[in-house]
N, C-alpha and C positions, 0 to 999 in steps of 0.2 A: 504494500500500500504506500503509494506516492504522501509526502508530507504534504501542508499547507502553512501557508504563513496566516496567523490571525490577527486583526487589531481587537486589544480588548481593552473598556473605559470601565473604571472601577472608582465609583464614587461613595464616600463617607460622609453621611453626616449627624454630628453631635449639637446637642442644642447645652444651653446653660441660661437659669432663670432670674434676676436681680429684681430686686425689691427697692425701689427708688424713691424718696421723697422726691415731691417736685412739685411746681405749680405749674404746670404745663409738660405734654406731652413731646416738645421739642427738647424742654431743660431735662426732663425725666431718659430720656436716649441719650441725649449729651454726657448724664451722667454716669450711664450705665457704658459706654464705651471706656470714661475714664477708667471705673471698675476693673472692666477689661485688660486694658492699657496695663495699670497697679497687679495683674492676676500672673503672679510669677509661674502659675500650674500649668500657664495656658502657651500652647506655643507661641512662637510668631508669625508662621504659615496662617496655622487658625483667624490668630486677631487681625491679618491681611484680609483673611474671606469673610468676617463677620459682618453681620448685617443683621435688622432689624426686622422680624417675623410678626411679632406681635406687643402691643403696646394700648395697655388698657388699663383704668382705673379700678382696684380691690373693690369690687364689689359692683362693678361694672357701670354704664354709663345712663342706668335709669334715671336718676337723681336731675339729671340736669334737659335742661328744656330744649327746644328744638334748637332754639338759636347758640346754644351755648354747645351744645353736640356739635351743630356745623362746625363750630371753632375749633374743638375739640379735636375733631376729625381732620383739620387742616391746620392743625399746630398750634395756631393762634392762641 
C-alpha cells in the first residue's frame, strides 16, 4: 500500500473565568485582560489568542431597562 501525505489542523481550546468589579462592560474586559497579563500560569501563546467570549453582569441583565441594556450591550 502506497503512503499518502496528510495535512492535519488540531485545534485546542481552554477557556478561564474572572470575576471583575467594574462599572461598565468595557472597564470590566479591560480589566480582566490585565488579570490575564499579571496570570504567571498562563502562557504567552494563550494571552496572544485571548479574546472575549462572554461578558455579563452576576445575575444577569434583567435589572436594567431597555435603554440602559442598549448601553450595556455597546459598552457604553
Amino acid at each position: 500500500m502506497k503512503t499518502k501525505t496528510y495535512e492535519i489542523e488540531i485545534a485546542s481550546t481552554t477557556y478561564r473565568t474572572y470575576y471583575i468589579d467594574a462599572e461598565s462592560p468595557k472597564e470590566a474586559q479591560t480589566r480582566a485582560f490585565e488579570e490575564v497579563d499579571a496570570d504567571w500560569e498562563i502562557s504567552k501563546a494563550w494571552k496572544q489568542n485571548a479574546e472575549v467570549v462572554f461578558c455579563e453582569p452576576q445575575g444577569g441583565t434583567s435589572d436594567m431597562s431597555n435603554e440602559e441594556f442598549g448601553k450595556y450591550i455597546r459598552g457604553e
